[in-house]
MOPAC internal coordinates of N, CA, C and O (Angstrom, degrees):
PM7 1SCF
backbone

  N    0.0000 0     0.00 0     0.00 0    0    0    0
  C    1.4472 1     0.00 0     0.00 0    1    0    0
  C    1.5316 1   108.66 1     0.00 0    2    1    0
  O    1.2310 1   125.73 1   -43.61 1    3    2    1
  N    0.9482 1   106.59 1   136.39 1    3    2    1
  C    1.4476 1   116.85 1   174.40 1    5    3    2
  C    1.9767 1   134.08 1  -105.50 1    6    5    3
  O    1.2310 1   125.87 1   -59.97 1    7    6    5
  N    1.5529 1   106.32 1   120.03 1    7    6    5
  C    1.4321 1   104.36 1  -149.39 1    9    7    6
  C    1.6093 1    87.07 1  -122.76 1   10    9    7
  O    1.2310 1   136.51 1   -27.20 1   11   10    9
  N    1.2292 1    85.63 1   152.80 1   11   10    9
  C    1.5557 1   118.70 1   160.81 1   13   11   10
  C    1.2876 1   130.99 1   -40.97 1   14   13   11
  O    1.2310 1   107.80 1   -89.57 1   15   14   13
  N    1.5524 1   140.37 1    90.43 1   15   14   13
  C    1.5606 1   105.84 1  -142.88 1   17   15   14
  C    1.5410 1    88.75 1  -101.42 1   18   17   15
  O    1.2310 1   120.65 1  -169.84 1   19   18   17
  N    1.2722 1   116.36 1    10.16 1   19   18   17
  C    1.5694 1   122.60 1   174.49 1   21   19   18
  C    1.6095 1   109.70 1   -88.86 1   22   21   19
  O    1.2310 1   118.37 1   150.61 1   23   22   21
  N    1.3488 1   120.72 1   -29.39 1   23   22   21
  C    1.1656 1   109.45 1  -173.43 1   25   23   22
  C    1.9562 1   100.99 1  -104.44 1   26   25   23
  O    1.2310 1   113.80 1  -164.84 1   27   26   25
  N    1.2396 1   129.33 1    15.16 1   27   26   25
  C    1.1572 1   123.15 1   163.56 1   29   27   26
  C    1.6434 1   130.91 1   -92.94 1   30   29   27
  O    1.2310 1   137.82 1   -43.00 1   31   30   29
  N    1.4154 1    83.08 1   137.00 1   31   30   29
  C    1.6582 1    96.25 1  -166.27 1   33   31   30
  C    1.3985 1   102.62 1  -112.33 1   34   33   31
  O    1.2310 1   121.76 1   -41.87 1   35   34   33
  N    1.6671 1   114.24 1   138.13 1   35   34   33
  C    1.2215 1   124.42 1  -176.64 1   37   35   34
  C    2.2089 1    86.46 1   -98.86 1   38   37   35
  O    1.2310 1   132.86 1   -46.60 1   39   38   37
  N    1.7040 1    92.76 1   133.40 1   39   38   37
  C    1.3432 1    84.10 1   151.58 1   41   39   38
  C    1.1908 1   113.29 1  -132.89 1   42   41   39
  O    1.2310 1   122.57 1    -8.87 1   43   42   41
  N    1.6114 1   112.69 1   171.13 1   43   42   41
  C    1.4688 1   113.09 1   175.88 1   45   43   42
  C    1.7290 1   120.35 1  -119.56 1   46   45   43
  O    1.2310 1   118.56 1   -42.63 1   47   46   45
  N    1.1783 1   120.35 1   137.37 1   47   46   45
  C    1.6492 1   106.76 1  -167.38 1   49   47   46
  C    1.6032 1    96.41 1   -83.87 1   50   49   47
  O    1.2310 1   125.29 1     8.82 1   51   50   49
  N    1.4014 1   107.44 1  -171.18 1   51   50   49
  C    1.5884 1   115.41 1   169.98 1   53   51   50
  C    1.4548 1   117.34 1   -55.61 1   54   53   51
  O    1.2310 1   118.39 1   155.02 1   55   54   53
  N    1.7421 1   120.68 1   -24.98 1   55   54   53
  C    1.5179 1   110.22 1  -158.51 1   57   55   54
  C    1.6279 1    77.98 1  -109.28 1   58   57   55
  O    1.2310 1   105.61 1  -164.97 1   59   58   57
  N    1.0929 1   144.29 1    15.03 1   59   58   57
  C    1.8169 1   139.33 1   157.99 1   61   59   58
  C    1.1950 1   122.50 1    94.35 1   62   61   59
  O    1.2310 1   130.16 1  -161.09 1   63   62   61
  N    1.3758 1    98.00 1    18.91 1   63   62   61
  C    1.8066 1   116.27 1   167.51 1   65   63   62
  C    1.2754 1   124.92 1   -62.70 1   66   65   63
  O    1.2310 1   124.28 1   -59.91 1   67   66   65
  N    1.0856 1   109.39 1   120.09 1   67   66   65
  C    1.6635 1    93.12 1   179.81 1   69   67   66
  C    1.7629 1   105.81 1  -110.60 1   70   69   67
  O    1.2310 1   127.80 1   -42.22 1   71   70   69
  N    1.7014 1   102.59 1   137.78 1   71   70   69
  C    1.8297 1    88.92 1   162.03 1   73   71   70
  C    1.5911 1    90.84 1  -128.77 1   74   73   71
  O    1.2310 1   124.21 1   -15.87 1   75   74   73
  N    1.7788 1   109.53 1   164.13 1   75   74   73
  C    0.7742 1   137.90 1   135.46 1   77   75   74
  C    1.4132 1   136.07 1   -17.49 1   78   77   75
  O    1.2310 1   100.75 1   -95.44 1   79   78   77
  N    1.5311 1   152.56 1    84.56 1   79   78   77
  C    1.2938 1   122.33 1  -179.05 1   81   79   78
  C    2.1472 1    97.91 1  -141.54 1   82   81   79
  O    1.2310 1   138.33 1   -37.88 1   83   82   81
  N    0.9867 1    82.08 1   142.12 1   83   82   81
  C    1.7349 1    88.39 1   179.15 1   85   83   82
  C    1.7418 1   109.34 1   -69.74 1   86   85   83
  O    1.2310 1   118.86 1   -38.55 1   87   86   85
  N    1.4188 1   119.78 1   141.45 1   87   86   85
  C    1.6612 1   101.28 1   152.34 1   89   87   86
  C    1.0851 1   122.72 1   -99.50 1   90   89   87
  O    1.2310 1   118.57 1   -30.22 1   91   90   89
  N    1.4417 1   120.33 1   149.78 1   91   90   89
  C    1.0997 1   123.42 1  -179.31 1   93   91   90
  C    1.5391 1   137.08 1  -104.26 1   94   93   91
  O    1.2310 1   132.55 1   146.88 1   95   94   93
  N    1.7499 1    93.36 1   -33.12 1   95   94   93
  C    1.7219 1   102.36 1   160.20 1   97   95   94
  C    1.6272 1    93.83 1  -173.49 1   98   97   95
  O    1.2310 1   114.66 1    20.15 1   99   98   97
  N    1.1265 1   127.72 1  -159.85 1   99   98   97
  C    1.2719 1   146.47 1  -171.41 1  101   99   98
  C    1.6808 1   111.87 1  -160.01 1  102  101   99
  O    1.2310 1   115.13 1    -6.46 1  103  102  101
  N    1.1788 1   126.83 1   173.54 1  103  102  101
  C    1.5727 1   144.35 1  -176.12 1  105  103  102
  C    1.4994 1   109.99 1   173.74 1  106  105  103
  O    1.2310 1   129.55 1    -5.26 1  107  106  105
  N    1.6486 1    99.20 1   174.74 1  107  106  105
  C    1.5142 1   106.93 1  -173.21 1  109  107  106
  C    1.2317 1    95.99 1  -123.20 1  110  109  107
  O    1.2310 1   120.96 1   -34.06 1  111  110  109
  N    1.5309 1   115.77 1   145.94 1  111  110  109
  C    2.0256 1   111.30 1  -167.05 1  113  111  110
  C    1.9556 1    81.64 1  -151.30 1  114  113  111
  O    1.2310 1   131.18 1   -70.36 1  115  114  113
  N    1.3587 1    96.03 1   109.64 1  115  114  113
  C    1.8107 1    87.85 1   165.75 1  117  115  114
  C    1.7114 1   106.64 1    90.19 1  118  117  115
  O    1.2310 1   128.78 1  -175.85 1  119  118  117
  N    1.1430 1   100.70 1     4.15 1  119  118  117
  C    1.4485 1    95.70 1  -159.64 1  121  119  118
  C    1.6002 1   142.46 1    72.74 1  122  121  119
  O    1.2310 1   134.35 1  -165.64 1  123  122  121
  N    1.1511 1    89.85 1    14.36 1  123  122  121
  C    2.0109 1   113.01 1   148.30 1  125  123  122
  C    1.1861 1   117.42 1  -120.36 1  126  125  123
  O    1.2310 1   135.43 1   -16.53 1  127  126  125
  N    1.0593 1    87.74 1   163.47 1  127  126  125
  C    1.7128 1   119.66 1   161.05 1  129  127  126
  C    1.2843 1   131.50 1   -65.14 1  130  129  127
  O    1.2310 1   117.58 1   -62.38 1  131  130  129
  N    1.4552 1   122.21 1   117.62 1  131  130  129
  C    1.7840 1   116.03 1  -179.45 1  133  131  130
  C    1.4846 1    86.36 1  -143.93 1  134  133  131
  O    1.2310 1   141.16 1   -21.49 1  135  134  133
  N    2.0632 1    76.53 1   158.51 1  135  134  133
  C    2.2186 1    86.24 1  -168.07 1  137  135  134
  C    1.8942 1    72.91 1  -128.56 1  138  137  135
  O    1.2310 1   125.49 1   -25.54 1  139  138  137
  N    1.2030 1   107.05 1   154.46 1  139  138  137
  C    1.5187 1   117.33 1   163.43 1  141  139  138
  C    1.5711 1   110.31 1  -108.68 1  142  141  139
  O    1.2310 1   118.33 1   -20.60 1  143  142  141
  N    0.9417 1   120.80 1   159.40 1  143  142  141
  C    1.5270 1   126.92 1   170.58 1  145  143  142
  C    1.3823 1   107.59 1   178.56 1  146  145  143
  O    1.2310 1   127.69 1   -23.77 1  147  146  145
  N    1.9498 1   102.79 1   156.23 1  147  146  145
  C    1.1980 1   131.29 1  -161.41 1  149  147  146
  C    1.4694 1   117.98 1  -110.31 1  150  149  147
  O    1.2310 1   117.81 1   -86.31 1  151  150  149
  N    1.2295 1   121.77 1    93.69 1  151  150  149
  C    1.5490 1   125.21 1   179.15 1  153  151  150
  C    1.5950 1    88.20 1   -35.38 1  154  153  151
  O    1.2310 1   132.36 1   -33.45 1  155  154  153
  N    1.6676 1    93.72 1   146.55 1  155  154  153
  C    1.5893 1   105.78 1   161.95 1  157  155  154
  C    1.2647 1   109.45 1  -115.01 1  158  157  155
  O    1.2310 1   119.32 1  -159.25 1  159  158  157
  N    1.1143 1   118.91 1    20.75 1  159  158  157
  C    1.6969 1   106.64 1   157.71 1  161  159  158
  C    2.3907 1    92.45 1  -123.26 1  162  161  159
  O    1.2310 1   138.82 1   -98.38 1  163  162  161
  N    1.4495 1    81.12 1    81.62 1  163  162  161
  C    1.5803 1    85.99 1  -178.39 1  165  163  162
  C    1.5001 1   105.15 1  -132.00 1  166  165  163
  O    1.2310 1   116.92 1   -77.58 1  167  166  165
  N    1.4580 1   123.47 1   102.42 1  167  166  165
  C    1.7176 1   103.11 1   178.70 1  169  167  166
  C    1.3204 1   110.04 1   -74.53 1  170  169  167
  O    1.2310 1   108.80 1   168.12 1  171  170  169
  N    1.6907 1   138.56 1   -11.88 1  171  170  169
  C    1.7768 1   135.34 1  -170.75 1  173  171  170
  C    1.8506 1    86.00 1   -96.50 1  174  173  171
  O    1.2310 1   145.92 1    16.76 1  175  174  173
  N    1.3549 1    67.20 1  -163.24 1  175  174  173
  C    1.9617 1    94.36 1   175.89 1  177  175  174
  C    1.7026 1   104.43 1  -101.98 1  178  177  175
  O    1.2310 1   117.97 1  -146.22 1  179  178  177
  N    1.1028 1   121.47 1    33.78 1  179  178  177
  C    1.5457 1   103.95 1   174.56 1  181  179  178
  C    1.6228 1   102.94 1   -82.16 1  182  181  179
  O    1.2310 1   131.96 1   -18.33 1  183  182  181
  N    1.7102 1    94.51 1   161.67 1  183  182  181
  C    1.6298 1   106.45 1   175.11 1  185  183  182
  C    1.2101 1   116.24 1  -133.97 1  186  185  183
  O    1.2310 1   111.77 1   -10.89 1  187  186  185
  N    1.3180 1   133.11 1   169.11 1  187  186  185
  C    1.3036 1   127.23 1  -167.73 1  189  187  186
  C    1.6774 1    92.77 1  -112.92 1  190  189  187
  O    1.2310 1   116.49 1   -28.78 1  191  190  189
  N    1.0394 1   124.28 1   151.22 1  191  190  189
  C    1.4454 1   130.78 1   145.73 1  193  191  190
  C    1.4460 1   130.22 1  -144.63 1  194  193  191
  O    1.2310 1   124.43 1   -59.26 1  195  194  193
  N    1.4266 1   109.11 1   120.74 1  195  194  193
  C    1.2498 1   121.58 1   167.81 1  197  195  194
  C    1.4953 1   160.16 1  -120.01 1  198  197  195
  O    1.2310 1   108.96 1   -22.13 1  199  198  197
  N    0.8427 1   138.28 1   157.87 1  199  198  197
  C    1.5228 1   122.13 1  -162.82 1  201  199  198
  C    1.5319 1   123.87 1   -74.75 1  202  201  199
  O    1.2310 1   108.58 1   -69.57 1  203  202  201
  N    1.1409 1   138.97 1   110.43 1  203  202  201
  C    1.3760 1   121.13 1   168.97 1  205  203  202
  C    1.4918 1   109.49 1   -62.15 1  206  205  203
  O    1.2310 1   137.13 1   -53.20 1  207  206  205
  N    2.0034 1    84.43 1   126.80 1  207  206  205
  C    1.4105 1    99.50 1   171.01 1  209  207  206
  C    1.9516 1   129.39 1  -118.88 1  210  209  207
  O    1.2310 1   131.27 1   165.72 1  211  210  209
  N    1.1985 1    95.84 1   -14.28 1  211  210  209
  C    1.8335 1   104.26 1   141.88 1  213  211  210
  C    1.6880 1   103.17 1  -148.70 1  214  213  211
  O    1.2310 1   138.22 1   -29.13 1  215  214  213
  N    1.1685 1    82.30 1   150.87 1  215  214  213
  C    1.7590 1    95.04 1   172.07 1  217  215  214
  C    1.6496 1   105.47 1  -125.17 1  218  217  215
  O    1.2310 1   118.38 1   -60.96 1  219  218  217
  N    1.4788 1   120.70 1   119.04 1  219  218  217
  C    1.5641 1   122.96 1   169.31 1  221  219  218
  C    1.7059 1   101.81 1  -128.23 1  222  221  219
  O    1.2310 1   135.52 1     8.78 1  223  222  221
  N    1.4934 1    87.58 1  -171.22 1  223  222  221
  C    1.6265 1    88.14 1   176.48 1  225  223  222
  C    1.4653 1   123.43 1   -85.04 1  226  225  223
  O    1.2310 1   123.04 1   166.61 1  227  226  225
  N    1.3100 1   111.78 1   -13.39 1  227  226  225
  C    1.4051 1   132.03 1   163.85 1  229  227  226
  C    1.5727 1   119.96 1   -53.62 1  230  229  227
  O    1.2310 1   124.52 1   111.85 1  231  230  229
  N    1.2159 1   108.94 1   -68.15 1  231  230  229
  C    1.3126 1   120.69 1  -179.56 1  233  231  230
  C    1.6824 1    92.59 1  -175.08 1  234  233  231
  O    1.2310 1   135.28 1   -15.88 1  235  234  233
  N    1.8630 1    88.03 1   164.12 1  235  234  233
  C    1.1747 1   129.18 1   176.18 1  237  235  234
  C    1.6134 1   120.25 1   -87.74 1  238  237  235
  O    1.2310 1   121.12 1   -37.86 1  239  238  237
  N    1.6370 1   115.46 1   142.14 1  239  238  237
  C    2.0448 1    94.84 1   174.69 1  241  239  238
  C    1.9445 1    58.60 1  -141.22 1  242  241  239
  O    1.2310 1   149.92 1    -5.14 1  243  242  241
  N    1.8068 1    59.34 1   174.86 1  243  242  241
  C    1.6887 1   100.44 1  -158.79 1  245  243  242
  C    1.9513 1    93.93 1  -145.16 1  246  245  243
  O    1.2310 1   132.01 1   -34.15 1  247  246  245
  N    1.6115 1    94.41 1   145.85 1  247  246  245
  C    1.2205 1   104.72 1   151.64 1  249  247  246
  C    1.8037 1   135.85 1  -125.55 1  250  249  247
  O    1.2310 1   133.26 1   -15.10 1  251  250  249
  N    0.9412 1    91.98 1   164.90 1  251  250  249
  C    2.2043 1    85.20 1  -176.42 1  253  251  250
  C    1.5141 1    79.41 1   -66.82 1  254  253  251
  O    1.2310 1   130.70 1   -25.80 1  255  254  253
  N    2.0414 1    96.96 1   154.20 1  255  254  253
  C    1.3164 1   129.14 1   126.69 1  257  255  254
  C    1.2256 1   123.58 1   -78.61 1  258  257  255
  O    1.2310 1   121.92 1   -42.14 1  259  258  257
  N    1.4445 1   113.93 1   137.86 1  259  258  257
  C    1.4635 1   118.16 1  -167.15 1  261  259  258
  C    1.9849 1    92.71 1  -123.86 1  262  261  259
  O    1.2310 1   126.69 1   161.55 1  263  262  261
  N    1.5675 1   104.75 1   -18.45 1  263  262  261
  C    1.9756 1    97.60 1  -162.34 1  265  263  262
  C    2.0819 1    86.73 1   -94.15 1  266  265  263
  O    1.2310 1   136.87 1   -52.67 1  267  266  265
  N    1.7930 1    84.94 1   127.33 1  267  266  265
  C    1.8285 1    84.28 1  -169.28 1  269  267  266
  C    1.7336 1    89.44 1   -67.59 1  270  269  267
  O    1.2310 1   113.55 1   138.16 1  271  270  269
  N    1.4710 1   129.81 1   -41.84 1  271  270  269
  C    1.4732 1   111.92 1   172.75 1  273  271  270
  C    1.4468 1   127.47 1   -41.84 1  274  273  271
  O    1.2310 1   107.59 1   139.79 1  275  274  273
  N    0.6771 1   140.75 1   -40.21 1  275  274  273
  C    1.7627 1   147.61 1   148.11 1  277  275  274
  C    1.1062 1   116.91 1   -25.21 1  278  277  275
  O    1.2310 1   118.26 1   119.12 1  279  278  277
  N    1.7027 1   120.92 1   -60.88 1  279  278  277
  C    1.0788 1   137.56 1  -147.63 1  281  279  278
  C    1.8500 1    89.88 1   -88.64 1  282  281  279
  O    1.2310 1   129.55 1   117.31 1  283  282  281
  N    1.3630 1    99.20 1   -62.69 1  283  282  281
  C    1.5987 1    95.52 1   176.18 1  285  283  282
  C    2.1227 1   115.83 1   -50.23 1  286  285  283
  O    1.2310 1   138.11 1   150.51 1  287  286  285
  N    0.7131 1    82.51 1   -29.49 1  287  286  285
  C    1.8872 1    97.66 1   179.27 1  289  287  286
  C    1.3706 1   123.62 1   -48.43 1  290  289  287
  O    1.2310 1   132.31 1   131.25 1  291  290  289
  N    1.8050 1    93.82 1   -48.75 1  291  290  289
  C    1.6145 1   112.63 1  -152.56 1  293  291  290
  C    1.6305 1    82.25 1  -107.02 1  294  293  291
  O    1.2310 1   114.04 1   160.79 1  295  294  293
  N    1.5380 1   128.89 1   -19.21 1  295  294  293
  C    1.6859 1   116.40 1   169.58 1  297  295  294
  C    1.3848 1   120.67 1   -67.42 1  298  297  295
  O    1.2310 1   129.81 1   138.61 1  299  298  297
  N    1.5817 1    98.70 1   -41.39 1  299  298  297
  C    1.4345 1   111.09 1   165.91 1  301  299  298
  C    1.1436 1   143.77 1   -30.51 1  302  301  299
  O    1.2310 1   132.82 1   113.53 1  303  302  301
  N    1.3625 1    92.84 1   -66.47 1  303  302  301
  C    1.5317 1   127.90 1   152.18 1  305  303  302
  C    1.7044 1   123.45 1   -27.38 1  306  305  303
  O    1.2310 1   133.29 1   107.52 1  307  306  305
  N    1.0840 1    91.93 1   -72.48 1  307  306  305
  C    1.4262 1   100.02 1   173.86 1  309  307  306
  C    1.3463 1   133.15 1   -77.44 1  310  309  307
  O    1.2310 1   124.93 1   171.46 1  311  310  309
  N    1.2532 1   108.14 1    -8.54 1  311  310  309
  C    1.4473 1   130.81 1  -179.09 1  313  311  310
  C    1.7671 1   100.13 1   -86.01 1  314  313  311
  O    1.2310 1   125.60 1   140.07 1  315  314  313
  N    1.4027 1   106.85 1   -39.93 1  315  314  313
  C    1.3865 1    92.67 1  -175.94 1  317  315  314
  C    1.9064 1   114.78 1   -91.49 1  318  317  315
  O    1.2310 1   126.16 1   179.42 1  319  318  317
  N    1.6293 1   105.76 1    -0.58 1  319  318  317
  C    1.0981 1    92.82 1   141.90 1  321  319  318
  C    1.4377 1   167.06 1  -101.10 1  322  321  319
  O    1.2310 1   130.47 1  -167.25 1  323  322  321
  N    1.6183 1    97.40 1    12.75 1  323  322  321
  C    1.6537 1   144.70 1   152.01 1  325  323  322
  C    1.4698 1   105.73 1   -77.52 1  326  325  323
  O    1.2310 1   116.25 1   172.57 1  327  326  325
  N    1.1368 1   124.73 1    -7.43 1  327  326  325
  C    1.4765 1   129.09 1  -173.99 1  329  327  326
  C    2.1442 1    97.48 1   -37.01 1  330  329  327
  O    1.2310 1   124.85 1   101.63 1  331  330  329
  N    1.1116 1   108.29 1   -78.37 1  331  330  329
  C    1.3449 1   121.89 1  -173.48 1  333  331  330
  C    1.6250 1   113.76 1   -43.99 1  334  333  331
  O    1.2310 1   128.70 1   148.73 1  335  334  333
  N    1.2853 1   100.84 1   -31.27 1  335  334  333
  C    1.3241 1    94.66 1  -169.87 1  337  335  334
  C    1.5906 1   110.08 1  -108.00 1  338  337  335
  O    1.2310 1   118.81 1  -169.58 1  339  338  337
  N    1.5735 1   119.88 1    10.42 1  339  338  337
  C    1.0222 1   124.65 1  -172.68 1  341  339  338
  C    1.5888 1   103.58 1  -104.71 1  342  341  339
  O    1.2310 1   125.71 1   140.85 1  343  342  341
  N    1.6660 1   106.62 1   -39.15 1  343  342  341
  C    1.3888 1   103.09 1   168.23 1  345  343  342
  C    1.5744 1   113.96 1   -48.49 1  346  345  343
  O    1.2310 1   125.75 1   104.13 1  347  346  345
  N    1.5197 1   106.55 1   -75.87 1  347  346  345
  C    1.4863 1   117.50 1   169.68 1  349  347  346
  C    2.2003 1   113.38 1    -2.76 1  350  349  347
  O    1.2310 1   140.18 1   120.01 1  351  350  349
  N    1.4688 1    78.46 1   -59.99 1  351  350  349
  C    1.5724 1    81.30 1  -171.58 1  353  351  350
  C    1.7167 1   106.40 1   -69.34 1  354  353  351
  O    1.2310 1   124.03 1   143.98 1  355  354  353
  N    1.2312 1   109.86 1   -36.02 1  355  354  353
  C    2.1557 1   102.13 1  -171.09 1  357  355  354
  C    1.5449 1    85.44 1   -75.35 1  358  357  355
  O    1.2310 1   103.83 1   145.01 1  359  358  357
  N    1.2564 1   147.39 1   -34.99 1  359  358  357
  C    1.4041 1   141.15 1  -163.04 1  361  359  358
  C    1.6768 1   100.13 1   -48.36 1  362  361  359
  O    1.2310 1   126.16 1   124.09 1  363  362  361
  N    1.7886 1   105.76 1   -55.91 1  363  362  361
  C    1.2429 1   113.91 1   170.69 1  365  363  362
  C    1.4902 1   144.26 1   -38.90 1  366  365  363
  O    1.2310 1   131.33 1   110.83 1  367  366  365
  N    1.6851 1    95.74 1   -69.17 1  367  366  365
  C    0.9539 1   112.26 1   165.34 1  369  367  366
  C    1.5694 1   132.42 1   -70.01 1  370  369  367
  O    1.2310 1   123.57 1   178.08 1  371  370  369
  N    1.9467 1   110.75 1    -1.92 1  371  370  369
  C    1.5068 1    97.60 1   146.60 1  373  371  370
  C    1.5551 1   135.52 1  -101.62 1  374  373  371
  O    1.2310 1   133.49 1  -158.56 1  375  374  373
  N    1.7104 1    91.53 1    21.44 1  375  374  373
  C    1.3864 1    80.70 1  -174.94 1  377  375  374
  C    2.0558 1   109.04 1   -95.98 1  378  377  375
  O    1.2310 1   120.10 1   180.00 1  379  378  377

C-alpha cells in the first residue's frame, strides 16, 4: 500500500511509544476539533480518531476519545463528507 509520507504522523503515547498512523482529514463535532487517521501497520479498516488538544506552529498533540457518542458523531461526520466519493467507490466494487 502506498502512503503519503507527507500526511504521516508519528505519535507517541505517555509510556514513549511511538506508532505510525496516516491522516486522513479532520472536522469540528460539538465545537471541537477531531483529526481521524489510519494506522499503517493495519490489515482491517479500523481508524483512529482524535481530539485536538493544542495546536501551534511547532506541532500538534492530540488526545484519545473515550465517549463512543463522539466517536460515532465525528465518523459520521466525515463520512458524510466522503459521501460522493464513497458511493462512487461501492458502485465499483459491486460491480
Amino acid at each position: 500500500m502506498d502512503y503519503d509520507n507527507e500526511k504521516v504522523v508519528v505519535l507517541q503515547d505517555e509510556a514513549g511509544n511511538e506508532i505510525e498512523i496516516e491522516y486522513i482529514d479532520s472536522c469540528e463535532f460539538r465545537g471541537e476539533r477531531y483529526a481521524m487517521f489510519m494506522p499503517l501497520e493495519n490489515d482491517d479498516d479500523e481508524v483512529v480518531i482524535l481530539k485536538y488538544d493544542n495546536v501551534s506552529s511547532e506541532y500538534d498533540s492530540f488526545v484519545p476519545v473515550e465517549d463512543r457518542e463522539v466517536l460515532e458523531g465525528v465518523y459520521s461526520t466525515l463520512r458524510e463528507k466522503y459521501a460522493p466519493e464513497l458511493e462512487k467507490l461501492d458502485k465499483v466494487t459491486d460491480e
